[in-house]
C-alpha positions in Angstrom: 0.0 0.0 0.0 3.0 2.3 0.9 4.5 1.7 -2.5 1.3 2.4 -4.1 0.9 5.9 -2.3 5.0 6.9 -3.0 4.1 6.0 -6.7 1.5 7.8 -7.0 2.9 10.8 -5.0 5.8 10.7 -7.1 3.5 10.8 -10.5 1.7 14.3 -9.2 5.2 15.8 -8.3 6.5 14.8 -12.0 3.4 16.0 -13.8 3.8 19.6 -11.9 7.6 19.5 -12.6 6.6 19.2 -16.2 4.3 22.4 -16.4 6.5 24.2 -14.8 9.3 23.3 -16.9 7.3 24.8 -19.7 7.4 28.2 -17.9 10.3 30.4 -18.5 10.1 32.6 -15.0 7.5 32.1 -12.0 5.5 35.0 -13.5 4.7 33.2 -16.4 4.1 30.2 -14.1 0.3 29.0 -15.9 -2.4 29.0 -13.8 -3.6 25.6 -14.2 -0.5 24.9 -12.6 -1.0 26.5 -9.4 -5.0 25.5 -9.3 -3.2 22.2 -9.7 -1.4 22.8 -6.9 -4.0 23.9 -4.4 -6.0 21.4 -5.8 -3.1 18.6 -3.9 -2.6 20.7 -1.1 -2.2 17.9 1.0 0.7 16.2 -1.1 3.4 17.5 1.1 1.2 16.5 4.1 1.0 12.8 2.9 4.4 13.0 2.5 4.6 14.1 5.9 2.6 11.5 7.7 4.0 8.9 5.6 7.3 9.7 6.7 8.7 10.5 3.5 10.3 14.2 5.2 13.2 14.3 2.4 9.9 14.6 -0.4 7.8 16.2 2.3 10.8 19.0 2.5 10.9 19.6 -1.4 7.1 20.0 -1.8 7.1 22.8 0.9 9.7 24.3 -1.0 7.8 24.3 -3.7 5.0 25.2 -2.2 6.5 28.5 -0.7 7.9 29.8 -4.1 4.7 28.8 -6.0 1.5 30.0 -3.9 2.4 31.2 -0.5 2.2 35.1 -0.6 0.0 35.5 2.9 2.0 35.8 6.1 0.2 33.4 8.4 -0.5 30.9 5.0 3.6 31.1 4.7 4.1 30.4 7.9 2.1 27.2 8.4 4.1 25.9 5.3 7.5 26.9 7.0 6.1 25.3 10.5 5.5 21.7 8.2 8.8 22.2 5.9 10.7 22.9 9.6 8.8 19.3 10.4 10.3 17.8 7.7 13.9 18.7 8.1 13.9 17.8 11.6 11.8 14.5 10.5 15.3 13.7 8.0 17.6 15.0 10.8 18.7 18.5 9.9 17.9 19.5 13.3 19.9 22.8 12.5 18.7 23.7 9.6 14.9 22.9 10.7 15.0 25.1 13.9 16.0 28.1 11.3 12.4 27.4 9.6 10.5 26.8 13.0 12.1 29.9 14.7 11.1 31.7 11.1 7.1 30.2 11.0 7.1 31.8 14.7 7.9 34.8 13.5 6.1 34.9 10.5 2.3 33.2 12.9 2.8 34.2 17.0 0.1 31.2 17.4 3.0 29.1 16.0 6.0 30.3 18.6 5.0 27.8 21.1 4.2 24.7 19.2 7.3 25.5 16.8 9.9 26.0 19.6 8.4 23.0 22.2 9.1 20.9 18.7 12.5 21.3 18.0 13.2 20.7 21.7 11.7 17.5 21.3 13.3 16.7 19.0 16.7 17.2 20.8 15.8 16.1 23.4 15.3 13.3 21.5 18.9 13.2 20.7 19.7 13.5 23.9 21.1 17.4 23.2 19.4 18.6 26.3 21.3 22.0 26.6 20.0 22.8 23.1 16.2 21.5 24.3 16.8 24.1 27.5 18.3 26.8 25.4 14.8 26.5 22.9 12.7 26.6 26.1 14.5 29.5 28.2 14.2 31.4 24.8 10.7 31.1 24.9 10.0 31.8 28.5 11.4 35.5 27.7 8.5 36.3 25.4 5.5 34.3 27.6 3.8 36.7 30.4 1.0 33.9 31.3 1.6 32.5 34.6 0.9 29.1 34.1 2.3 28.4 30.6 5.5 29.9 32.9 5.1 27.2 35.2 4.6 24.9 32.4 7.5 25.7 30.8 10.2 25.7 33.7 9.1 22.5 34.4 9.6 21.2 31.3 13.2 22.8 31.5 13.4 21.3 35.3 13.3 17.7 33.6 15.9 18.6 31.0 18.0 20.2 33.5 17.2 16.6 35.7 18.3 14.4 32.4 21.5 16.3 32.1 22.4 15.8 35.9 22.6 19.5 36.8 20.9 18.6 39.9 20.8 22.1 41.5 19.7 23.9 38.1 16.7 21.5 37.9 15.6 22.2 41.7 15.8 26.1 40.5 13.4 25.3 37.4 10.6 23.7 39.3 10.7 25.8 42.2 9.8 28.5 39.7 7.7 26.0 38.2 5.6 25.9 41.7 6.9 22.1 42.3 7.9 22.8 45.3 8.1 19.0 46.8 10.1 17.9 43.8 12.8 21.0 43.9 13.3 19.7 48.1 13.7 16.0 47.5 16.3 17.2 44.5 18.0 19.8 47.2 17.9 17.1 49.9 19.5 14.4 47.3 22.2 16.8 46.3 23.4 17.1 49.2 23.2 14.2 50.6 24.1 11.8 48.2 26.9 13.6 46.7 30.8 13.1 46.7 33.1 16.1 45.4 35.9 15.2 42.6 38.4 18.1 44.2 37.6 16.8 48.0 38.7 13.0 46.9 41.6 14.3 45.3 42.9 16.2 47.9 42.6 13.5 50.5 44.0 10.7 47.9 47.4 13.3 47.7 47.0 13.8 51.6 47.0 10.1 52.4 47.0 7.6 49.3 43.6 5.7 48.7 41.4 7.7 51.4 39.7 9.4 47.7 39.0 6.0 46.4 37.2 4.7 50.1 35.5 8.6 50.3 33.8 7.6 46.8 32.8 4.1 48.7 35.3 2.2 46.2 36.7 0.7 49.6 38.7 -2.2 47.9 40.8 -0.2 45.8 41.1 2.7 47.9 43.2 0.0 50.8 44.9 -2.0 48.3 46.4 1.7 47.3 47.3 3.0 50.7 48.7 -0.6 51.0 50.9 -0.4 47.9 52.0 3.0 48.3 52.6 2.5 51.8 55.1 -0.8 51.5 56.9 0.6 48.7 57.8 3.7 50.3 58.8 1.8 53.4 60.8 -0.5 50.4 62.1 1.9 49.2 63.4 3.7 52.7 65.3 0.5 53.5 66.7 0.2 50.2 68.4 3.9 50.8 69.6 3.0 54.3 71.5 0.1 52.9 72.7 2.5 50.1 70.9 0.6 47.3 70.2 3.7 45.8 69.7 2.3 42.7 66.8 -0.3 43.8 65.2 2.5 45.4 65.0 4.8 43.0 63.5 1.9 40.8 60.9 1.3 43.5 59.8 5.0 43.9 59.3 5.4 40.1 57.7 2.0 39.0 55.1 1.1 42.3 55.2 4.3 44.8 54.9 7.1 42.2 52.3 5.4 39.8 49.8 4.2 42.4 50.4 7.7 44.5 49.0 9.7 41.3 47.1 6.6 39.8 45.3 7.1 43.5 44.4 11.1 43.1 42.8 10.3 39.5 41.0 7.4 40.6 39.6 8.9 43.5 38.3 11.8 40.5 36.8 9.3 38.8 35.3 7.7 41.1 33.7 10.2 42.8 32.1 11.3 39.2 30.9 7.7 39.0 29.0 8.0 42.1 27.4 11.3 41.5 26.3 10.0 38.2 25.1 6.4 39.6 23.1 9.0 42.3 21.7 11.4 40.1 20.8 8.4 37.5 18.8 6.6 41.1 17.4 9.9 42.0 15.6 10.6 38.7 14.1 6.8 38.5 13.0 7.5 41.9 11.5 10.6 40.6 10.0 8.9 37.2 6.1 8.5 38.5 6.5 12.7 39.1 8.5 13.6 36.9 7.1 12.0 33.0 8.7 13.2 30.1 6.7 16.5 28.6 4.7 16.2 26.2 6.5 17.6 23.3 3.9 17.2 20.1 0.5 17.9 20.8 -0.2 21.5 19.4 2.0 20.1 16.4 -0.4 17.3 16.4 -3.5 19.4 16.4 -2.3 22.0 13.9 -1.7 18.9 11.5 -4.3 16.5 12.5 -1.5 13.6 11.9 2.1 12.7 14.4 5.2 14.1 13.2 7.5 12.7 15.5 10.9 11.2 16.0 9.3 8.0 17.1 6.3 7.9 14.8 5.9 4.3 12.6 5.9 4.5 9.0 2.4 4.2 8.6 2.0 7.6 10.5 -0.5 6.0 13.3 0.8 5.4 16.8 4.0 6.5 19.0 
């Protein structure tokens, strides 16, 4: 059935082309052309839905250049050709038209920008997702599209493990129970990188056992300790030579293999924490909702997870 619809797609694209073609400049464009046009105004949308953005894109285009002289009419067509070039994964090149269908509709700002974050979002670029977002909350005066918003950024803020920025989104947000529990797991759950590797250069393996990596952290002290004391009675019977080999091969590596273990670690543990805290958080804290202005403008998903067929998430 899909290969029907493409071919068939494909045969109204090439019979346009064709009358164009026959035109030398836009002005002399017939009209038959563009009353064929309006007449499969919703080939680019088929496209759309059927996942076919690449296609979807090029009949926008064409769409724009051929018909589109009204404001808001343009801008709907750059909101779907922005669609489309996120839909094929120019993510860049696709905010350009949203941000530029915003411009060109104000009802289209919101549904435009809350799009594009979702779709980096979807690709895990969460600073870009915020930076959409915080770009929007500039221009919105309504209290609760405020809230709205900060808590979206609150759970971007959560997915990038800026614990503290998060708590500051949805207290502004008015979640004021889910900006404590984040406050009281930050700083209760968390170990500092520049703390552990102060004490690991203090005393040798006390970094490792701070960032509960007990094991290692004893079986450094223990190396560093015995070949220092190796080394000590290697010098008092003027083996110089055996302790300077003992100092450079065991004491020296684990003494600074210690320090950048005891960094590591700790970062291990604040992301193990911060990756515990936000699936204990999950049943409060669901992703937003990303597409549903987009899906009612369109009355059809345009999503990063939609199936082929253009039906369900």
């Amino acid at each position: 059935m899909t290969a029907v619809l493409v071919l068939f797609l494909q045969s109204a694209i090439c019979n346009l082309k064709s009358e164009i073609a026959r035109s030398s400049s836009p002005s002399d464009i017939p009209q038959s052309a563009i009353c064929n046009l309006k007449s499969e105004i919703a080939l680019g949308d088929s496209l759309l839905k059927h996942r076919f953005a690449v296609q979807a894109a090029q009949e926008f285009r064409r769409r724009l250049w051929l018909a589109d002289s009204d404001e808001r009419s343009a801008g709907l067509t750059r909101f779907k050709l922005g669609l489309s070039l996120a839909a094929s994964g120019q993510l860049q090149a696709a905010a350009q038209e949203l941000t530029t269908a915003g411009r060109l509709d104000p009802d289209l700002t919101e549904p435009a920008q809350k799009t594009i974050a979702g779709y980096y979002a979807h690709e895990a670029r969460y600073d870009l997702a915020a930076f959409e977002l915080s770009d929007l909350l500039v221009f919105t005066s309504d209290s609760a599209r405020r809230a709205a918003l900060n808590s979206t950024v609150g759970w971007l803020r959560l997915q990038e493990g800026d614990v503290a920025s998060a708590a500051s989104s949805y207290e502004l947000a008015g979640r004021h129970d889910v900006a404590n529990t984040l406050r009281l797991a930050r700083d209760g759950g968390h170990r500092s990188p520049t703390l552990a590797a102060v004490m690991s250069s203090l005393i040798p393996g006390s970094g490792e056992i701070y960032a509960e990596r007990t094991g290692l952290g004893l079986l450094a002290f223990a190396v560093t300790a015995g070949s220092l004391a190796w080394a000590i009675v290697a010098a008092r019977d003027d083996d110089w030579m055996s302790a300077s080999v003992i100092v450079s091969t065991l004491f020296w590596r684990f003494y600074n293999g210690s320090r950048a273990n005891a960094v590591a670690f700790a970062d291990q543990y604040n992301l193990a924490a911060r990756k515990r805290l936000i699936a204990g958080l999950s049943g409060q804290l669901a992703e937003p909702d990303w597409y549903s202005r987009t899906d009612s403008l369109l009355g059809y998903k345009v999503r990063p997870d939609t199936e082929a067929d253009g039906g369900t998430r």
